[in-house]
C-alpha positions in Angstrom: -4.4 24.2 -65.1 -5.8 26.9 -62.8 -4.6 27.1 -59.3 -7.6 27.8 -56.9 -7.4 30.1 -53.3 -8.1 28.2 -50.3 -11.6 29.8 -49.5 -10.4 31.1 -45.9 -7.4 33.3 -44.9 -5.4 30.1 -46.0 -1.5 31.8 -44.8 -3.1 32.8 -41.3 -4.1 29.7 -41.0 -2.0 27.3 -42.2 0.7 29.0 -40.1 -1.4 28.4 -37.2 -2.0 25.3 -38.0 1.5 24.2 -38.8 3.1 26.5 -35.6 0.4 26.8 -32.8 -2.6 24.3 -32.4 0.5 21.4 -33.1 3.5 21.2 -30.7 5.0 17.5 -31.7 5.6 17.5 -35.2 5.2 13.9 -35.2 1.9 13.8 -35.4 1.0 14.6 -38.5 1.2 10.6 -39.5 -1.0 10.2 -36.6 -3.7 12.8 -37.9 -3.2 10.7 -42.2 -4.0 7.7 -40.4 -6.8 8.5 -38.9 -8.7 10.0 -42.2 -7.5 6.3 -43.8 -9.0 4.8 -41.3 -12.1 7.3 -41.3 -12.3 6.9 -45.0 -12.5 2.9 -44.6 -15.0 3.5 -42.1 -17.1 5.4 -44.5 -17.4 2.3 -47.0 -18.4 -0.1 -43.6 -21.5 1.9 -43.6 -22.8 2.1 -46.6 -22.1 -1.5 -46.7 -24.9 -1.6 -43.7 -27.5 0.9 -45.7 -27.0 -1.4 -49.3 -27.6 -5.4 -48.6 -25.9 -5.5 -52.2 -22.9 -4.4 -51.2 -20.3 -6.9 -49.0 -17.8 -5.9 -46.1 -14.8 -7.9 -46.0 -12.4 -6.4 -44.0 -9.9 -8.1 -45.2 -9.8 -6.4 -47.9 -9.2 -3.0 -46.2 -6.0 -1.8 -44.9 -3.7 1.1 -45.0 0.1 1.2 -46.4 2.7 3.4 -45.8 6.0 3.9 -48.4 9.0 5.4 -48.2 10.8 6.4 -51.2 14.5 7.8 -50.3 15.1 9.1 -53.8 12.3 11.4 -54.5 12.3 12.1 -50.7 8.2 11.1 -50.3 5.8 9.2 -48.3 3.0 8.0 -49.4 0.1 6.9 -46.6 -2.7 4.7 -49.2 -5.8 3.7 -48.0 -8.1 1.4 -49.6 -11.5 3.4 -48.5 -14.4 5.5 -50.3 -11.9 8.4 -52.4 -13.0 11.7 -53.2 -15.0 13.1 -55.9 -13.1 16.4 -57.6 -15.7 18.3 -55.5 -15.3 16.8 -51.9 -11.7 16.9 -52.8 -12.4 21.1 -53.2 -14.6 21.2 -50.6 -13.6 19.3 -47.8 -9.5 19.8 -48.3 -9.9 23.5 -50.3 -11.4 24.8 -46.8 -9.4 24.6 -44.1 -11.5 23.4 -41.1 -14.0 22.3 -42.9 -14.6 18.5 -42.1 -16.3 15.5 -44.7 -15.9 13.1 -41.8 -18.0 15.6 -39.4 -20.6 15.8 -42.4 -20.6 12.2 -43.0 -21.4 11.5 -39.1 -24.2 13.6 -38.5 -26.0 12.2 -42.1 -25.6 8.5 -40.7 -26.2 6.8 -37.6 -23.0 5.7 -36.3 -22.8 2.1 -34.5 -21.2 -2.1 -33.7 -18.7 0.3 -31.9 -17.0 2.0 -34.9 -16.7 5.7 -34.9 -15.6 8.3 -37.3 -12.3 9.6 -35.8 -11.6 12.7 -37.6 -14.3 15.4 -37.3 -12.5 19.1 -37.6 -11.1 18.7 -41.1 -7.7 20.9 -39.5 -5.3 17.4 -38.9 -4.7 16.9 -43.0 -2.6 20.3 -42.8 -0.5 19.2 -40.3 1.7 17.4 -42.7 2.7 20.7 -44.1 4.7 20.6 -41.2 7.1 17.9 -42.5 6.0 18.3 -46.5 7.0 21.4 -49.1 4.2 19.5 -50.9 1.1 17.3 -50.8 -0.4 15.6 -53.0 -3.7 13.6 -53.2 -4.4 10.9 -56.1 -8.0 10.0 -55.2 -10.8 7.3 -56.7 -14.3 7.2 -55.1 -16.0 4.3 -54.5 -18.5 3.1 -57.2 -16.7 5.8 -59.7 -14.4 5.1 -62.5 -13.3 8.8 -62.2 -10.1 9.7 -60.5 -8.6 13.3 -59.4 -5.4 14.6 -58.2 -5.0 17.0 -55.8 -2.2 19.2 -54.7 -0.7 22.4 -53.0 2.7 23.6 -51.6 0.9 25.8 -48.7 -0.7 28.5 -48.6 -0.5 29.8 -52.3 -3.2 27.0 -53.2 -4.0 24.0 -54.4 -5.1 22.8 -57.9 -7.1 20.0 -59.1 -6.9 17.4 -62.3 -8.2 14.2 -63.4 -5.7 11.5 -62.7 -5.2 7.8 -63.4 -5.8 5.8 -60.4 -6.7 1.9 -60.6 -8.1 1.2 -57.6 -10.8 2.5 -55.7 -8.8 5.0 -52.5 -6.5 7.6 -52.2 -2.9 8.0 -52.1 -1.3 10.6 -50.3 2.1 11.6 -51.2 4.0 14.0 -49.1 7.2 16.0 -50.5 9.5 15.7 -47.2 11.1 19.0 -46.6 15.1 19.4 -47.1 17.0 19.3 -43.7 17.8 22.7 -42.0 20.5 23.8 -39.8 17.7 23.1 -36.4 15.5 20.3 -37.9 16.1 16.7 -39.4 13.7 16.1 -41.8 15.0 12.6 -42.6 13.4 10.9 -40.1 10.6 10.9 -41.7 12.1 9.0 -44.5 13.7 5.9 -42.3 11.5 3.0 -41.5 12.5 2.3 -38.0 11.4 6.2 -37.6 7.9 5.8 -38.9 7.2 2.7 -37.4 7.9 4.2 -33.9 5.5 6.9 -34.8 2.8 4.6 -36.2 3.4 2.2 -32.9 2.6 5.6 -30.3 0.1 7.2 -32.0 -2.1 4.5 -34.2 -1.4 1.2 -33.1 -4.7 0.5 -32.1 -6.3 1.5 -35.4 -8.9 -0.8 -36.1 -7.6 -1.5 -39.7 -3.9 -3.5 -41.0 -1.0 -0.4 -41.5 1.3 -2.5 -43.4 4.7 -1.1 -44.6 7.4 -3.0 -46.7 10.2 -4.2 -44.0 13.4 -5.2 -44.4 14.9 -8.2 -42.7 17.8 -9.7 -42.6 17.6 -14.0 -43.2 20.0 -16.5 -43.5 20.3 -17.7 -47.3 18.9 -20.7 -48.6 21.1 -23.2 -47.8 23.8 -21.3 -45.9 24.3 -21.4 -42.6 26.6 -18.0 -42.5 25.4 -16.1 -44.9 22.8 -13.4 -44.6 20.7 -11.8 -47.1 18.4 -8.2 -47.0 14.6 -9.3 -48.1 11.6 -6.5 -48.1 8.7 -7.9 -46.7 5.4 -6.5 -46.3 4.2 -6.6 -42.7 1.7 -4.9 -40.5 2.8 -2.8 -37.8 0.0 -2.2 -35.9 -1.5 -4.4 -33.2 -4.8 -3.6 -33.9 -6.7 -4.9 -31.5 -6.1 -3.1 -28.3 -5.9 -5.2 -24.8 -8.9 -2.8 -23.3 -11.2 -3.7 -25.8 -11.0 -7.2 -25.1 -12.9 -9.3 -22.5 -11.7 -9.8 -19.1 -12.2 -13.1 -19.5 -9.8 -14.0 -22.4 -7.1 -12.6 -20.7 -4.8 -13.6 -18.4 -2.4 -11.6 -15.6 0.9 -12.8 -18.1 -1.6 -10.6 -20.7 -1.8 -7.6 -18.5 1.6 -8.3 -17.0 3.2 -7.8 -20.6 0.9 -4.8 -21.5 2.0 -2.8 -18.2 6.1 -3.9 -19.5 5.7 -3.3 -23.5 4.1 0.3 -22.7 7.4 0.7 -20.9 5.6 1.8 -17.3 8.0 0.3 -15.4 10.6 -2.4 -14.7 8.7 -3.9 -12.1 5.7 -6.1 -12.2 2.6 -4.3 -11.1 0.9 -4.8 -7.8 -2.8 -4.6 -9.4 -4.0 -4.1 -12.8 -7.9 -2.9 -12.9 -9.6 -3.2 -16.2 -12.7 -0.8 -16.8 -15.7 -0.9 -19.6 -17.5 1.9 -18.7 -21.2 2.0 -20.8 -23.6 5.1 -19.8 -23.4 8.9 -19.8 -20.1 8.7 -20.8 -18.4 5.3 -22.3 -14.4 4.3 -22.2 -12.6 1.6 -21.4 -9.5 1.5 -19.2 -6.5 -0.2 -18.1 -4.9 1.1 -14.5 -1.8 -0.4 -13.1 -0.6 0.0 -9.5 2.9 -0.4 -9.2 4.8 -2.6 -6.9 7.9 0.0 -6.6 8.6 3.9 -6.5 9.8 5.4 -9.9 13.7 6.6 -9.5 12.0 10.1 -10.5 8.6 10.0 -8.0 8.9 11.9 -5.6 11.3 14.4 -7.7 10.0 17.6 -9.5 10.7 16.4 -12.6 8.0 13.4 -12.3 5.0 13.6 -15.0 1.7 12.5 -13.6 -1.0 11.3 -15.8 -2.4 8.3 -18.0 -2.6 7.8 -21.8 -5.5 9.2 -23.6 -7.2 7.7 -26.3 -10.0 9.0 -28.6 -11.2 5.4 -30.3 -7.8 4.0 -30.2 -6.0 7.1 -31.6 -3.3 8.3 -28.7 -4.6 11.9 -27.9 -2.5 12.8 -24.9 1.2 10.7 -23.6 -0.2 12.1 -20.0 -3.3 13.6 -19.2 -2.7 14.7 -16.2 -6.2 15.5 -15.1 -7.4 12.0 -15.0 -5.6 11.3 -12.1 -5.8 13.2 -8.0 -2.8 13.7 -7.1 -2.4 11.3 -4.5 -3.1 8.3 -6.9 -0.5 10.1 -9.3 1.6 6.4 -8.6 -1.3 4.8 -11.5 -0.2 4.2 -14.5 -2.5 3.1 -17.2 -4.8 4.3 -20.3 -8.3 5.6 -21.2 -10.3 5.2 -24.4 -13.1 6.8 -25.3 -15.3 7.7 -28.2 -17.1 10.5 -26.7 -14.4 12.8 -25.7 -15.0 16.4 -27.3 -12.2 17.4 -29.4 -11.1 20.7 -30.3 -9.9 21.9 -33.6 -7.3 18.5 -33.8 -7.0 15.5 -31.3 -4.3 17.0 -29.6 -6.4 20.0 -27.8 -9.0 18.4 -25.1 -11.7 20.1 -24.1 -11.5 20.2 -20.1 -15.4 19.4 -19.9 -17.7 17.3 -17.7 -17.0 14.1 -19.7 -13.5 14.6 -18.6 -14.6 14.8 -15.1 -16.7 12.2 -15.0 -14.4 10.2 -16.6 -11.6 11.1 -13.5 -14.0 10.8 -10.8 -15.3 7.1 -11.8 -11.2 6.2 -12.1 -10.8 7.6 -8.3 -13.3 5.4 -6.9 -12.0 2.6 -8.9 -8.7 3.0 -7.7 -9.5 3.4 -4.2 -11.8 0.5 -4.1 -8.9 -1.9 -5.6 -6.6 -0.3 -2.9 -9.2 -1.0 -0.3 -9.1 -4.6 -1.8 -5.6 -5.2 -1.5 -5.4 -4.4 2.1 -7.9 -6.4 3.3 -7.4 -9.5 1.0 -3.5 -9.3 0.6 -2.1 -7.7 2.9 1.5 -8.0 2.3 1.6 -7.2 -1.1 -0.3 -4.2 0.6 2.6 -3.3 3.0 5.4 -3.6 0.3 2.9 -1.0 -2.1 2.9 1.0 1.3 6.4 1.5 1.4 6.5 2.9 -1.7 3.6 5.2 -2.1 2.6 5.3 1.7 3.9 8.4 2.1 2.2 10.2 -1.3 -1.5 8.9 0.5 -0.3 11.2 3.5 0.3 14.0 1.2 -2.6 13.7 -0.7 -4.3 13.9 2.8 -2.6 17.2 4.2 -3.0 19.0 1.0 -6.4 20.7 0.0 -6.6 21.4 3.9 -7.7 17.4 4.4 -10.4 17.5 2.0 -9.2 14.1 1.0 -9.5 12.7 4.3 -12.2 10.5 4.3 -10.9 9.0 1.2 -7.7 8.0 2.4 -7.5 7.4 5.7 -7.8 4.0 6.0 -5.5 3.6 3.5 -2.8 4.7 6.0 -0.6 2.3 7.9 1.3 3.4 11.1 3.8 1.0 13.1 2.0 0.3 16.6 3.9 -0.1 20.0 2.1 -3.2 21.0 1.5 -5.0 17.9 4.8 -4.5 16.7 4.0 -3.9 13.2 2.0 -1.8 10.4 -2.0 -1.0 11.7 -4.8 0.7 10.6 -6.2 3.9 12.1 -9.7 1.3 12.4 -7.7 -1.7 13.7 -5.9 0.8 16.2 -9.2 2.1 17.5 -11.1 -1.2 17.4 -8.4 -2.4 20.4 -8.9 0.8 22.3 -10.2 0.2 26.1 -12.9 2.2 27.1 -11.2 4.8 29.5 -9.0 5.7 27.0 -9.8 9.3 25.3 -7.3 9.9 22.4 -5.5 8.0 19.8 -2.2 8.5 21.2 0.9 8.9 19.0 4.7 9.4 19.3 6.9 11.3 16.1 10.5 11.0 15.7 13.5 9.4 13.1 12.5 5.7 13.9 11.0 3.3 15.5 14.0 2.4 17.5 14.7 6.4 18.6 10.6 6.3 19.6 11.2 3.6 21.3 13.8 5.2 23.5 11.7 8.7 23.9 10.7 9.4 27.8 7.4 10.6 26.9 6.3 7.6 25.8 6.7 6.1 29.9 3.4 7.2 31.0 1.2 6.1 28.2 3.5 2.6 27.4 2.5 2.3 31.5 -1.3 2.5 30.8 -1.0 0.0 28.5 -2.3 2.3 25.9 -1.2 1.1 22.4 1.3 4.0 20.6 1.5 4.9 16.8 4.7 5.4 15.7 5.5 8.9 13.5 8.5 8.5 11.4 7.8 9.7 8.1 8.0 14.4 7.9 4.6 14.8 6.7 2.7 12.4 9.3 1.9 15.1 12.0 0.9 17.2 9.0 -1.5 14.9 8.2 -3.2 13.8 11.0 -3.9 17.3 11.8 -5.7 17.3 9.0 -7.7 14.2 9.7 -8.3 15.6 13.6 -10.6 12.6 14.2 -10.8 8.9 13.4 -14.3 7.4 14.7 -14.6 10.5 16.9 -11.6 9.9 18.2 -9.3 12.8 18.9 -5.1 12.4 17.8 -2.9 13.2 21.0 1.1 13.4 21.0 3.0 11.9 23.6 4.5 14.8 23.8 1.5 16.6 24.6 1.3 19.3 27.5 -2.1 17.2 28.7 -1.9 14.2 28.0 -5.9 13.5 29.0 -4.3 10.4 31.6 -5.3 10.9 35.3 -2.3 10.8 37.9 -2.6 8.4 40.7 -3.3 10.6 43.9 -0.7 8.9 45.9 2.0 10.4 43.0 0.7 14.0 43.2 3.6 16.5 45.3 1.5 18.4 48.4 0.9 21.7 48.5 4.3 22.2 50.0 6.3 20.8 47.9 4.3 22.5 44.7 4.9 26.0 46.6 9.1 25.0 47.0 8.9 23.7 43.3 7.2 26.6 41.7 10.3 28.8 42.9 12.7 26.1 41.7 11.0 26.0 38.2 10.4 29.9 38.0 14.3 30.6 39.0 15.6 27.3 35.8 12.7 29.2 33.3 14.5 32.4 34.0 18.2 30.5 33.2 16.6 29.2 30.1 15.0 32.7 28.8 14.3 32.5 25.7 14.7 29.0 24.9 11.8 27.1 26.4 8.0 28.8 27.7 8.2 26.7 30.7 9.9 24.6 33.3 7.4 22.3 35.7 7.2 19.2 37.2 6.5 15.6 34.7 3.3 13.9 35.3 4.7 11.7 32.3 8.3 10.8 33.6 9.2 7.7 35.9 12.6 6.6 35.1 14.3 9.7 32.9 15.0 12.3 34.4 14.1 15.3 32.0 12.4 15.6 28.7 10.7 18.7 26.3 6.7 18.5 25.7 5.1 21.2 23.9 2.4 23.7 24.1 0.3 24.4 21.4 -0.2 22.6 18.0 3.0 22.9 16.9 5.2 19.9 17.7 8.8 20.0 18.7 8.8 17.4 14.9 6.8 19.7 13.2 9.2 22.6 14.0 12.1 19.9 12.6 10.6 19.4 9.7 9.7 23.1 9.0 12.9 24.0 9.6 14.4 21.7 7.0 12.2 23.9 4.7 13.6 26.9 2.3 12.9 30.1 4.1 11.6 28.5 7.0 14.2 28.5 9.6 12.7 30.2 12.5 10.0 28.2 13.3 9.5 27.4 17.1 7.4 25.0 18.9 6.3 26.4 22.4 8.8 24.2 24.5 8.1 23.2 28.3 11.4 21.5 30.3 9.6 19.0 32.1 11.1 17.8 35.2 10.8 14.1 36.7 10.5 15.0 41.0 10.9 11.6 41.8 14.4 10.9 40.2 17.2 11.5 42.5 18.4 14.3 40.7 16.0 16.1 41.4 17.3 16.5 45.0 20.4 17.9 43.3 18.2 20.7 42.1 16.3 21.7 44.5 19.5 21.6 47.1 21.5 23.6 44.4 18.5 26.5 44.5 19.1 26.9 48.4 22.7 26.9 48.4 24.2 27.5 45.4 22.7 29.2 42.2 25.9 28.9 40.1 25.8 25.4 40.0 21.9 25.2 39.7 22.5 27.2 36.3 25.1 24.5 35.2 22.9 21.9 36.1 19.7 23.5 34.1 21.7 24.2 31.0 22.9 20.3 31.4 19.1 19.0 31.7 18.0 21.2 29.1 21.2 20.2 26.3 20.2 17.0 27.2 16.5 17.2 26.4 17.1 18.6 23.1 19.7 15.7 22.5 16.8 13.2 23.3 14.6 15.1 20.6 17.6 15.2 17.7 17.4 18.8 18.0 20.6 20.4 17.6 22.8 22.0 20.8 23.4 25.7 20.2 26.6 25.6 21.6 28.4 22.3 21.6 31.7 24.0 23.5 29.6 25.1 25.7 27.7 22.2 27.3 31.1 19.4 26.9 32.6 22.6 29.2 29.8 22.1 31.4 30.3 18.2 31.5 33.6 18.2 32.5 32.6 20.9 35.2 30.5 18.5 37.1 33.3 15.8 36.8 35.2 17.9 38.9 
């Protein structure tokens, strides 16, 4: 019998194909089931072109064996065989595809699709097998042929008895080695995992012989090991179904057999996408935060399908990454493939593809806050924060996607609002969308700066999560509305006339405030008189866009712990320490530079800024108790 060459530069290639274009080993069960399932496919439509010929799919399956002894699998299909020449030409030349031909002769439709299309998957099982062989019997023939090859010496090819119309493939599973267990592949529980990722949704039965453990006939102790043949695919997949015929229990069960999480989703959204592009999808929204979300080692991205063949575990480009929270799948029939299913062209279908999924997750988003607004608020708690992100990063290109997603904790309603509901209450004199940052609601509560705007009866949003500042920078304006922190040098509020110091008293104060700058050198740009303060006595405002919470948070950064915010010491005139102060700058300064160090401890206290020196200023307490 005459061995033949492959007709390419079969070593090169079969390395490659076996080292580089395949990373999980795995899936070279994946890649045999889809050319059994191809092959069936083949016989449905020339059952379409012949009225003499009859379909039932019954009678079409695929089986998978195991035999320990002889170390082989064997993946059978009951499709349309090769001749001894499509067996040369289509597995003799690597990369050279019968399926592909086969689509392109005939018009493909009733929504089955020829899966394998680059002829380069078959060769992946040399990455489990020392040898493969194919025993193969066309349809309408009574002609059978064997082929086989060890690699990338070549393959030979001989008549064979076969029975039934098909083809057998038998792999030769490799000996173990010192870094790789090549028994796996010979235990059922190990190929039925496999089969269940890759193929379960292959349109066709993939039955294997099972063993299960029953109790014997009447015993009612005893057990006994029975082989039974079962199928251990599901099919059907859920996406492919009809909204109608299923339930939430349905999608609830999906979202907890594909293992997305332990909680029960917040929404499911189910897509059949007809047009440019077709897919179907399945998108969960999860009720809780992953352990792992917002940790480095979290994996963005949604399973994708090419006609119910697992393609990618995450495809990470499906998803922005502010909806990186979804979890779901994507099935389509007109992805481009390269070389094998497992290298994805990043092309327009892709895109389109991701962009129709964005707009579908924002519009379910936008439907849960209006319609349900709790379950909203508990989602909001756990992915709020990743919505922010997704708006500071890209330099708020986002924005207008996501901002009325966000929820801030108002002073006056005393609970979560929207940016619209915020500025829907506004009262016409006021000009900003005022907000106050700190650790909580209850330390924002507390802050003095918040006196002057709480006495307007202006409404407050409360800051509490790092990246909020961030991102309403970003934003800048809601409704033409500008943002505006309490803490804010101008605060854009008119003082009362009858408030305002004469010209006197600004002249003696300027000298006062020039002298305390001069104490503080170095630790704040200003010290004036508070338009903001009633009640406290002192508090820090800033100049310039950098927030005295901004500079906490940056600080908290790697390699970042010299950021400053432009401080100002603002000073309350009216309190009755004030008089302290100023009688202190006539008569004596000492005591006027304990007293400003004191004020200024105490303002960065009020902010949860750290003291530099905490000797220091209990030194300086005990000073003025004596």
């Amino acid at each position: 019998m005459e061995k033949k060459q492959f007709k390419t530069e079969s070593k090169r290639i079969l390395d490659m194909m076996v080292n580089s274009i395949y990373t999980h080993r795995d899936i070279f069960l994946r890649e045999l089931i889809s050319n059994a399932s191809d092959a069936i496919d083949k016989i449905y439509y020339k059952t379409l072109a012949d009225d003499s010929l009859n379909f039932d799919k019954a009678n079409y399956f695929i089986k998978i064996a195991i035999d320990k002894d002889n170390r082989t699998v064997i993946i059978s299909d009951t499709g349309i065989g090769m001749t001894e020449e499509e067996l040369s030409d289509n597995l003799g030349v690597i990369a050279k595809s019968g399926s592909l031909a086969f689509k392109k002769e005939n018009e493909i439709k009733d929504g089955y699709d020829i899966i394998g299309q680059f002829g380069v998957g078959f060769y992946s099982a040399f990455m489990v097998a020392d040898t493969i062989t194919v025993n193969s019997k066309v349809f309408g023939s009574d002609e059978a042929y064997k082929w086989e090859s060890n690699g990338a010496e070549g393959y030979t090819i001989e008549a064979s008895e076969k029975n039934s119309v098909g083809t057998d493939i038998i792999l030769k599973i490799k000996e173990n080695t010192e870094d790789n267990n090549f028994d796996e592949y010979l235990e059922e529980n190990g190929l039925k995992s496999i089969i269940k990722k890759y193929s379960d949704f292959i349109r066709y039965p993939i039955k294997m012989d099972v063993s299960e453990s029953n109790l014997k006939e009447g015993s009612e102790t005893d057990y006994e090991d029975t082989i039974v043949e079962k199928t251990v695919n599901s099919m059907v997949p859920i996406w492919r179904k009809n909204k109608s015929e299923l339930t939430d229990e349905d999608y609830n069960n999906f979202y907890s057999e594909k293992h997305y999480g332990f909680d029960k989703p917040a929404r499911h959204i189910h897509i059949s996408v007809d047009g440019a592009i077709s897919y179907n999808s399945i998108l969960y929204i999860p009720e809780k935060t992953p352990y792992d979300f917002y940790t480095k080692e979290y994996e963005k991205g949604l399973e994708l399908y090419s006609s119910g063949v697992l393609i990618m575990n995450k495809c990470s480009d499906l998803l922005p990454d502010y909806f990186s929270f979804v979890k779901g799948i994507v099935d389509s029939e007109d992805l481009s493939l390269n070389i094998s299913r497992e290298v994805l062209q990043h092309d327009r279908q892709l895109k389109l593809i991701a962009k129709n999924i964005k707009t579908k997750i924002k519009n379910e988003l936008d439907s849960l806050l209006k319609n349900e607004r709790d379950k909203y608020e508990e989602f909001y708690k756990a992915f709020g924060r990743q919505l922010k992100y997704g708006i500071y990063t890209d330099y708020g290109v986002n924005k207008d996607t996501l901002q009325d997603l966000l929820l801030f904790y108002s002073s006056k309603e005393k609970k979560n609002v929207t940016l619209d509901e915020y500025v829907s209450r506004m009262p016409e004199e006021q000009k900003y969308i005022y907000y106050a940052a700190g650790d909580s609601n209850e330390r924002i509560e507390k802050l003095p700066q918040i006196e002057m705007v709480s006495d307007k009866g202006f409404e407050i949003l409360y800051f509490t999560d790092e990246v909020d500042e961030f991102a309403i920078r970003m934003i800048m304006k809601y409704k033409e509305k500008e943002f505006k922190s309490v803490s804010s040098g101008d605060l854009g509020i008119e003082v009362d006339e009858k408030e305002k110091p004469s010209s006197d008293e600004d002249k003696d104060n300027k000298e006062l405030f020039e002298y305390m700058k001069t104490v503080l050198s170095g630790k704040v740009k200003d010290v004036r008189a508070s338009k903001r303060l009633k009640n406290y006595p002192v508090c820090l405002s800033n100049d310039g866009d950098l927030t005295i919470e901004m500079e906490k948070t940056l600080n908290s950064m790697p390699n970042n712990e010299n950021v400053k915010a432009d401080k100002v010491l603002e000073i309350n005139i009216t309190h009755d320490m004030f008089k302290t102060l100023k009688n202190s700058f006539e008569v004596d300064k000492d005591k006027l530079d304990l007293y400003t160090n004191i004020l200024y401890n105490q303002a960065l206290l009020i902010e949860g800024l750290p003291i530099n020196d905490p000797v220091e200023f209990t030194n300086n307490i005990c000073k003025v108790m004596i």
